[in-house]
C-alpha positions in Angstrom: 0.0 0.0 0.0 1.9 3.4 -0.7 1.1 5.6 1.9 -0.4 9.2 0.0 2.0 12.4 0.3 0.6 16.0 0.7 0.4 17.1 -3.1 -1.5 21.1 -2.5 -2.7 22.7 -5.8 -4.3 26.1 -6.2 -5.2 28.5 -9.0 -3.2 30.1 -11.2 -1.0 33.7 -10.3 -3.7 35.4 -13.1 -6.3 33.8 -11.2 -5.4 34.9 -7.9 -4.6 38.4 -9.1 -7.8 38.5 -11.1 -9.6 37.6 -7.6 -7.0 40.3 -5.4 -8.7 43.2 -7.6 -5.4 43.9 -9.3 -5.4 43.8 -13.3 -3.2 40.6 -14.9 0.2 41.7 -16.3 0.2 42.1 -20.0 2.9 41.7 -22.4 3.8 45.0 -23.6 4.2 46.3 -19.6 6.0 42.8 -18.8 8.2 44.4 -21.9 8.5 48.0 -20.0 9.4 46.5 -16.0 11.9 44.1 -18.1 14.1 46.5 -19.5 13.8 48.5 -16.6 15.0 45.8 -14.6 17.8 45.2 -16.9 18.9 49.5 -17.2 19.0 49.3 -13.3 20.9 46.6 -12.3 22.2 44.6 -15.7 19.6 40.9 -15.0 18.2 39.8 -18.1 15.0 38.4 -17.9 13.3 36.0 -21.0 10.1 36.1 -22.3 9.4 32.4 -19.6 10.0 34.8 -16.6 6.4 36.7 -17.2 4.5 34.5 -14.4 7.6 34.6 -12.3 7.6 38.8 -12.4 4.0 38.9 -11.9 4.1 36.6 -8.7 7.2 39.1 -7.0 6.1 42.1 -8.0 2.5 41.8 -6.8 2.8 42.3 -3.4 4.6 45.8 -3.9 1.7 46.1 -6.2 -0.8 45.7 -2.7 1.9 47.4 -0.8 1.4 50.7 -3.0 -2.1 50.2 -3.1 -2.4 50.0 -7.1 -4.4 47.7 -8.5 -2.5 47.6 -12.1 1.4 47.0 -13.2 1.3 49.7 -15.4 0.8 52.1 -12.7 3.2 50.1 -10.7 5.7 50.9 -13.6 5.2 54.6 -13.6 5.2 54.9 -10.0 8.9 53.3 -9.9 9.3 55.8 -13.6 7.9 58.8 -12.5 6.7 59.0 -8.6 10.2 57.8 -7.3 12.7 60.6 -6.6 14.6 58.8 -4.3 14.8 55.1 -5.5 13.5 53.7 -3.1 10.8 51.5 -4.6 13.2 51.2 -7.3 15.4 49.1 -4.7 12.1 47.1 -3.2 11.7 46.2 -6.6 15.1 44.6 -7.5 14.7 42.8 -4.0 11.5 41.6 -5.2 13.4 40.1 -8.4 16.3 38.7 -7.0 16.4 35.1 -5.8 19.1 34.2 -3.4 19.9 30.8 -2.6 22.8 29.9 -1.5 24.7 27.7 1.3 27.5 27.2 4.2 30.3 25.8 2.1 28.7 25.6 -1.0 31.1 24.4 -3.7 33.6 23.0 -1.5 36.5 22.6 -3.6 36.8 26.2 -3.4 37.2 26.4 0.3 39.7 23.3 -0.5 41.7 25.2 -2.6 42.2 28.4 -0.1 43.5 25.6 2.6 45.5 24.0 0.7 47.2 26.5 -1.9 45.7 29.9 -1.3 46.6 30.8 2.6 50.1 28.5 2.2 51.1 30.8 -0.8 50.1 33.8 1.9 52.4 32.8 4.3 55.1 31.9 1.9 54.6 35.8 0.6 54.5 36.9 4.6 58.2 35.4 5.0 59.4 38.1 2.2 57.2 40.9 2.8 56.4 41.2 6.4 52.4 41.7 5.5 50.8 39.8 7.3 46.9 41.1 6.2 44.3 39.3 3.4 42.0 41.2 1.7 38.8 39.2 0.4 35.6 40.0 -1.4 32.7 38.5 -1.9 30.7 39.5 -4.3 27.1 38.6 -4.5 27.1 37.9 -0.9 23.5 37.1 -1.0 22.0 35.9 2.9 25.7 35.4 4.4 26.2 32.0 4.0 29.4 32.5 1.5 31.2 35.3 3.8 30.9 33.2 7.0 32.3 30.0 5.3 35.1 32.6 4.3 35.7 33.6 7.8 35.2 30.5 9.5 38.1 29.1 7.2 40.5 31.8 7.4 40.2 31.3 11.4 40.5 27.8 11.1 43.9 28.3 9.1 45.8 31.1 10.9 45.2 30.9 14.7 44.5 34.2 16.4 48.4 34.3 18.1 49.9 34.5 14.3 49.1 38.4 14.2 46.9 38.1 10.7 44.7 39.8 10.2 41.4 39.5 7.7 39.4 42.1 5.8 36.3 40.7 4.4 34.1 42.8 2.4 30.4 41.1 1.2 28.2 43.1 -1.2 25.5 42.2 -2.8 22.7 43.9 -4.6 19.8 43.1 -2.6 19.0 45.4 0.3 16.8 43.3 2.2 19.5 39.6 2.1 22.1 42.1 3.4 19.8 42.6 6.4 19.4 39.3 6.9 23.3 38.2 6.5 24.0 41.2 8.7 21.8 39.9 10.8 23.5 36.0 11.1 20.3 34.3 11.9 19.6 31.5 10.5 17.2 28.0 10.4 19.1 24.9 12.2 18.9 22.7 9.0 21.0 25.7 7.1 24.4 24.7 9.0 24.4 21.2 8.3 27.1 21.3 5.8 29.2 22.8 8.9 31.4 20.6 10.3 30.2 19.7 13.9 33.4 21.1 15.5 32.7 24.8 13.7 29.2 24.6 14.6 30.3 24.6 18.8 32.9 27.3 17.6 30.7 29.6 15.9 27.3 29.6 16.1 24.9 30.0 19.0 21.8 27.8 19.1 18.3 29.6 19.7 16.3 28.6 22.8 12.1 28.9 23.8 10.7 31.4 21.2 14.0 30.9 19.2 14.8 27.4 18.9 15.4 25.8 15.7 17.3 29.3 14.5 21.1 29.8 15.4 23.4 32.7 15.4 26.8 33.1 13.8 28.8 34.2 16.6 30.5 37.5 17.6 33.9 36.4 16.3 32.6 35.4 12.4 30.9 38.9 12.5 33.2 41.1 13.6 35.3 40.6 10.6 33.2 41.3 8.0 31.5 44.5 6.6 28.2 44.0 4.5 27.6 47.0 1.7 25.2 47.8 -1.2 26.5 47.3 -4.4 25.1 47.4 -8.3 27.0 46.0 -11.0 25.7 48.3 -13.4 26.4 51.7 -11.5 29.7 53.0 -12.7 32.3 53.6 -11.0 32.6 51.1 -8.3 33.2 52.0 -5.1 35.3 49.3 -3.8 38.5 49.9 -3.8 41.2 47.2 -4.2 43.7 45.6 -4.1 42.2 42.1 -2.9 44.1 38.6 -2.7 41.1 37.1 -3.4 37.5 37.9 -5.4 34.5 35.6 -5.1 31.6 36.1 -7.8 30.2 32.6 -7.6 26.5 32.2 -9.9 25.7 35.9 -10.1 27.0 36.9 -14.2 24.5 34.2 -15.3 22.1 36.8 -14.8 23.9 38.9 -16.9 24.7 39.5 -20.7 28.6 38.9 -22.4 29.1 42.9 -22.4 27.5 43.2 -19.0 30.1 39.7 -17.8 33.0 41.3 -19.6 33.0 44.6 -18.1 32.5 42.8 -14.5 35.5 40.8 -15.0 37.5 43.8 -16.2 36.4 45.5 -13.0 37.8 42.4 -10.8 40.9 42.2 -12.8 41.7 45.8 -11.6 40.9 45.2 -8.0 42.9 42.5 -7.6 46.7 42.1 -6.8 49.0 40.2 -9.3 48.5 36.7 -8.8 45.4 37.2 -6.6 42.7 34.8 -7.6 39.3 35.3 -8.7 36.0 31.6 -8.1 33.3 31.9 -10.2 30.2 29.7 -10.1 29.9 26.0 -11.4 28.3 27.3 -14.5 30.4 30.2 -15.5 33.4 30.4 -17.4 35.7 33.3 -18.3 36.2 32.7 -22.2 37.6 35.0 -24.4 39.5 37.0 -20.7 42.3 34.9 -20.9 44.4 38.0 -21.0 43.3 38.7 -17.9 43.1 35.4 -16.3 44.9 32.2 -16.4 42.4 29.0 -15.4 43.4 26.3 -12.9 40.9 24.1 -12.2 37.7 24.3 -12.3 36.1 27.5 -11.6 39.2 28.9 -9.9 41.3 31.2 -12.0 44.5 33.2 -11.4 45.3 37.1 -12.2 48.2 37.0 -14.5 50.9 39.4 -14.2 51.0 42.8 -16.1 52.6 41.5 -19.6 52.7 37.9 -18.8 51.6 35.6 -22.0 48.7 33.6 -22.5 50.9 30.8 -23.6 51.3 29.8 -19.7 47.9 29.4 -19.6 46.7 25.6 -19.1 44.7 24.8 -22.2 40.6 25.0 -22.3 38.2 23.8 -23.6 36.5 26.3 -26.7 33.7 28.6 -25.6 30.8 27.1 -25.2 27.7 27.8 -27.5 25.3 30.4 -25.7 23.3 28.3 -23.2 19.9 29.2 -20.8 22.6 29.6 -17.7 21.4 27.8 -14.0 19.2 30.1 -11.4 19.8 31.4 -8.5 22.8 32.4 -6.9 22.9 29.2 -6.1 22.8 29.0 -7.0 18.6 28.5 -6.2 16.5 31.4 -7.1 16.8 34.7 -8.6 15.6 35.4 -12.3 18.3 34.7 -14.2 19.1 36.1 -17.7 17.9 34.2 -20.9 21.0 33.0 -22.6 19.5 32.2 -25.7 20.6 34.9 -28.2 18.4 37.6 -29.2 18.9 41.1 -30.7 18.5 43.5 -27.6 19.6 40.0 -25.3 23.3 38.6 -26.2 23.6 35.0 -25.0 25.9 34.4 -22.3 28.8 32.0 -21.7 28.6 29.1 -20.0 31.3 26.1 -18.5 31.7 23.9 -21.8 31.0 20.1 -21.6 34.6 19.3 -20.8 34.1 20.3 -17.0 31.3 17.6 -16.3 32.1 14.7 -14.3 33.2 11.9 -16.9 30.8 9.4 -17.2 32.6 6.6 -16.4 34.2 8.3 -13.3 32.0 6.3 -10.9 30.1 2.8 -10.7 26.2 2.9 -12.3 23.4 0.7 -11.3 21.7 -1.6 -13.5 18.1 -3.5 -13.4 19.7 -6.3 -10.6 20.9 -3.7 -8.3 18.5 -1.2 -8.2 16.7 -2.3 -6.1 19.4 -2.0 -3.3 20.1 1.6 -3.7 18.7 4.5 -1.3 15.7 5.6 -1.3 14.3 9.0 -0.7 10.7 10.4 -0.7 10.3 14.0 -2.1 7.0 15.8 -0.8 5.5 18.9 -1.8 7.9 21.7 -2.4 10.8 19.0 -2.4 14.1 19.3 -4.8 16.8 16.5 -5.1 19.5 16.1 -7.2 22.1 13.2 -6.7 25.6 12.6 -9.0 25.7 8.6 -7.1 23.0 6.5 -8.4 19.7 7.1 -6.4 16.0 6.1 -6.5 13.7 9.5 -6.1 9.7 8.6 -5.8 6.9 10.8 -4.9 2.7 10.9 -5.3 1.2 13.1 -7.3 -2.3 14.2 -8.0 -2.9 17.5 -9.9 0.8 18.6 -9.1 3.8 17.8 -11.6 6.7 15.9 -11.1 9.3 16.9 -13.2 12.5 14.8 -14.1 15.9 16.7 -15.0 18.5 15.0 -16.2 22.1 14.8 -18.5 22.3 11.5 -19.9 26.5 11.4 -20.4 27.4 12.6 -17.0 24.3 10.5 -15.5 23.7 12.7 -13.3 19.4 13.9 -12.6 16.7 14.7 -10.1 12.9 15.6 -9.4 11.0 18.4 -8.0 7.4 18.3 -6.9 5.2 21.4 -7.3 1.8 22.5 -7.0 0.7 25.6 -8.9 3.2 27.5 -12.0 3.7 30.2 -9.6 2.2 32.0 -6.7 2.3 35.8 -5.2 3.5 35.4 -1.9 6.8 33.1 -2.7 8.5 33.6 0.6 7.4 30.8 2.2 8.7 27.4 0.8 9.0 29.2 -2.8 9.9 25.8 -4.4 5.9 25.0 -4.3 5.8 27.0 -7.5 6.6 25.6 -10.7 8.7 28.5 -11.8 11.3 28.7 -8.7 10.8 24.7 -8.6 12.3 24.4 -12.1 14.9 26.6 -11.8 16.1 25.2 -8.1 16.3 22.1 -10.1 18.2 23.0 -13.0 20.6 24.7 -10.7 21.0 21.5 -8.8 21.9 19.6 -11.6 24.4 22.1 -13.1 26.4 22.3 -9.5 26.6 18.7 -9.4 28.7 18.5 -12.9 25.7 18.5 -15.7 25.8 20.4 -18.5 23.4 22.8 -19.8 22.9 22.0 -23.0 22.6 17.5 -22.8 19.4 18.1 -20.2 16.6 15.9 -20.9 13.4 16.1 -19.2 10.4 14.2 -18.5 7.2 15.0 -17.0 4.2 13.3 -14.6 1.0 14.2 -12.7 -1.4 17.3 -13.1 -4.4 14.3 -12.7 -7.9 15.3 -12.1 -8.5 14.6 -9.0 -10.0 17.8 -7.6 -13.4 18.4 -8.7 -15.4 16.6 -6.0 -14.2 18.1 -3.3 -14.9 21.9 -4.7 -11.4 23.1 -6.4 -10.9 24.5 -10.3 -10.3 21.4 -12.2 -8.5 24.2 -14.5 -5.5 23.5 -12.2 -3.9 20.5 -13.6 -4.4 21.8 -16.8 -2.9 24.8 -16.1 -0.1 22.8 -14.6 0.3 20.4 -17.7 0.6 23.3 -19.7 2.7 25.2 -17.8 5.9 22.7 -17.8 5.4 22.1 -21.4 5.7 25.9 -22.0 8.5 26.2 -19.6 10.3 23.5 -21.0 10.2 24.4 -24.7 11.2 28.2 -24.0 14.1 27.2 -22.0 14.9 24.3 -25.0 14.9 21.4 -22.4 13.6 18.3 -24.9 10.8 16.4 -22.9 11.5 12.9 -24.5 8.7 11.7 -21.8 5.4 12.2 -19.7 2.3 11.4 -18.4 0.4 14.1 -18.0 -3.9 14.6 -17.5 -6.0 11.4 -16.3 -8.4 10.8 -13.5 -6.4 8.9 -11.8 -3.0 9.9 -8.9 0.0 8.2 -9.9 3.2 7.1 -7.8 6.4 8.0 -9.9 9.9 6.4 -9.3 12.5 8.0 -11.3 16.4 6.0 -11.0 18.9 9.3 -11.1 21.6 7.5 -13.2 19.8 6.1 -15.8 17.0 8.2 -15.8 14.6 5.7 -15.9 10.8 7.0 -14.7 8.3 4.2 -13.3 5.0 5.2 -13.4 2.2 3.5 -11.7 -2.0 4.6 -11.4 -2.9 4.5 -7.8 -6.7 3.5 -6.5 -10.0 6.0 -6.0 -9.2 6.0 -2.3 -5.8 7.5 -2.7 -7.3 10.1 -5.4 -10.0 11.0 -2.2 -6.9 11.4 0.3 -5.1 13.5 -2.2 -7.8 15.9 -3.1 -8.4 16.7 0.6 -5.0 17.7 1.6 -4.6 20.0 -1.6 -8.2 21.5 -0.6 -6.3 21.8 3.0 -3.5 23.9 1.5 -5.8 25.9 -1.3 -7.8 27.2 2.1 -3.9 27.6 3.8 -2.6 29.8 0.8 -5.4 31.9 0.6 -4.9 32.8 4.5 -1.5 33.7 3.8 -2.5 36.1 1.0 -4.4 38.5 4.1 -2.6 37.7 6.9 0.4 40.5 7.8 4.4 39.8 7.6 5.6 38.1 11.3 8.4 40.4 12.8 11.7 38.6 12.1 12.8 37.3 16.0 16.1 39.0 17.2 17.1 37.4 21.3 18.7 34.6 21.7 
């Protein structure tokens, strides 16, 4: 018997605007708040990110009191002397998604070549300071991981000292990483050691948060900075750069005169990490590449001949979401007259496919097993069995074939207004998440595959628009077409719930129909979560919690 998992469903962004009194976005003013969006801070949105605009935006849209975009659009135009809607609107459009340690060979690569090469320098020189940068800070994760390590490497008697500086565009995540407060679940990458060391666990009102300690804090200063706005503030020189997922949002010009701008902030030889799905083609002047995504400043006049040899740029590609990499809005990369396609890391840096062992039909059955409810995304490089129930909600597989690496998400709606909560429920940040997962685990871009289950009808006896799983069906087909993801399979429409089972390795999706009494479970719960939603739409922001 397979026990039933929560699968909520709702109606569509248009639907729930239609019903909140404000007037659907249409086309020519999604045009208008695009290239705004893209004059003011350099993110490229495609023609896919209309539902995803119109869910963030709408609440600054209630906020204002206007009840159409297009006098959303002339408010942030005309009626906003000071920018300051302006910046609630870029916050709105941003995602930020990011974690402690996240890309770990990077933090590898400071322990073992980075802070040795400092000390080595310190025996000449006498200096006896780092200067670091991370850029695209987002919530704080990446800045803390950067403290945390330098302090693990150079004890507090060896007179070094660290200057940290984290920017980011986003307003409101440099409150929060100012802040340091975060859920319990978020420090699980950190080692259990670090985690006595450095953060402070939240008690009564408090617990399940923690608190990045005095010591991590201290070291860091958080500031407001825009790409686009010329010239930079910051003012080098730096040992080290981070920009990790944050120029896929970007165009080549936009990337290019980023890079540029690092290049002169940082000290000969100083390094520069990008993200997992970025690559510096065509700067090899500027920079010579290790490995991976970590890249050296070459000296003034030194030739590109000492470069270690790459792969050839990479046809323009739809780059990975997020800053991570899960998240914001990132730019189209597909090539398009006012939208130049954007670089991305070429085949040659997935994992080889024959790198580790793959399951076949005899051992399947023996590998783990993991359940992924509502608002669930997992990606796995080892060979993995993913399952999950779905009524009116899609499943959708993700996948590179070579580098056998794939996953599943599990969504309800194509999009909602109030994302904040558990924004994975919705199709469009579902997708994305999920492509990003896959790209930061070695696939590449351009082999992904999809396939496709659920959006059954199963909702019209118990009162709910049996629009939804249409709505649904269509929206993944759309999605996947304008983001030229070939869905080689699916299952899509039907009466009846289905159970899907989808092998990571060999991408291999087992479908089966489950019974009426199943379809009766599953219709409640997403009536449950239709009435829960709707709540949320009236009910005011909580205070964010501050004692520990």
């Amino acid at each position: 018997m397979v026990d039933p998992i929560p699968n909520p469903s709702l109606p569509s962004t248009q639907d729930i605007v239609s019903a909140s009194g404000l007037q659907p976005l249409s086309d020519q003013d999604f045009r208008a708040i695009r290239d705004l969006i893209y004059e003011k801070s350099g993110i490229t949105l495609s023609d896919s990110k209309k539902q995803l605009v119109t869910s963030r935006l709408a609440r600054r849209l209630r906020v204002r009191g206007l009840a159409s975009y297009r006098e959303y659009y002339e408010l942030v135009t005309r009626r906003d002397p000071q920018g300051e809607e302006l910046r609630e609107m870029l916050n709105a459009i941003t995602t930020n998604k990011t974690d402690f340690f996240r890309e770990k060979h990077h933090f590898d690569f400071m322990v073992s070549t980075f802070f040795p090469q400092c000390l080595e320098r310190a025996k000449t020189t006498g200096e006896k300071r780092l200067r670091i940068w991370s850029a695209g800070c987002s919530t704080g994760e990446e800045p803390y991981t950067l403290a945390m390590t330098f302090l693990s490497a150079f004890p507090q008697g060896g007179q070094w000292t660290l200057e940290l500086l984290a920017t980011d565009l986003d307003t409101q995540v440099l409150e929060r990483a100012q802040g340091g407060i975060y859920p319990e679940e978020a420090i699980a990458p950190v080692s259990d050691d670090l985690q006595r060391r450095y953060f402070r666990r939240g008690t009564g009102a408090n617990a399940g948060k923690v608190r990045v300690s005095d010591a991590l804090r201290q070291l860091i200063t958080f500031r407001q900075l825009n790409f686009v706005e010329h010239p930079w503030w910051v003012k080098g020189p730096f040992d080290l750069i981070l920009c990790r997922n944050v120029m896929i949002y970007f165009n080549q010009d936009t990337q290019r005169t980023i890079v540029e701008n690092f290049a002169q902030r940082l000290r000969p030889d100083g390094y520069l990490f990008i993200g997992h799905s970025e690559t510096l083609n065509g700067l090899n002047h500027l920079f010579e590449p290790l490995r991976g995504t970590i890249y050296r400043r070459r000296i003034l006049g030194e030739p590109e001949t000492c470069t270690t040899a790459s792969a050839p740029p990479a046809p323009a590609q739809r780059p990975a979401v997020g800053r991570g990499e899960a998240g914001p809005v990132p730019a189209a990369a597909r090539s398009t007259p006012e939208r130049p396609g954007l670089a991305s890391r070429p085949a040659s840096a997935a994992a080889p496919a024959q790198s580790r062992p793959r399951s076949n039909e005899a051992d399947a059955r023996s590998l783990p097993k993991v359940n992924v409810i509502i608002g669930g995304v997992r990606a796995s490089r080892e060979p993995v069995i993913l399952r999950t129930v779905l009524g009116s909600c899609i499943c959708a597989c993700i996948y590179d074939p070579v580098a056998k690496i794939g996953g599943i998400n599990h969504f309800m709606l194509p999009d909602g207004l109030d994302e904040r909560t558990m924004p994975t429920r919705f199709g469009v940040n579902a997708m994305e998440v999920l492509i990003n997962e896959v790209l930061k685990l070695g696939g590449d871009r351009r082999r992904m595959q999809a396939k496709a289950f659920g959006a059954a009808h199963v909702l019209s006896d118990v009162g709910l628009s049996p629009d939804v799983p249409r709505k649904n069906a269509k929206f993944i087909k759309e999605f996947l077409q304008a983001e030229g993801i070939p869905l080689v399979s699916s299952r899509l429409g039907g009466s009846a719930p289905v159970e899907v089972v989808f092998t990571t390795d060999t991408a291999r999706a087992m479908v089966r129909a489950l019974g009426d009494a199943v379809a009766r479970d599953l219709a409640r719960e997403e009536k449950s979560h239709d009435l829960e939603i709707k709540k949320q739409l009236v009910l005011p922001q909580q205070s964010s919690v501050e004692l520990f």
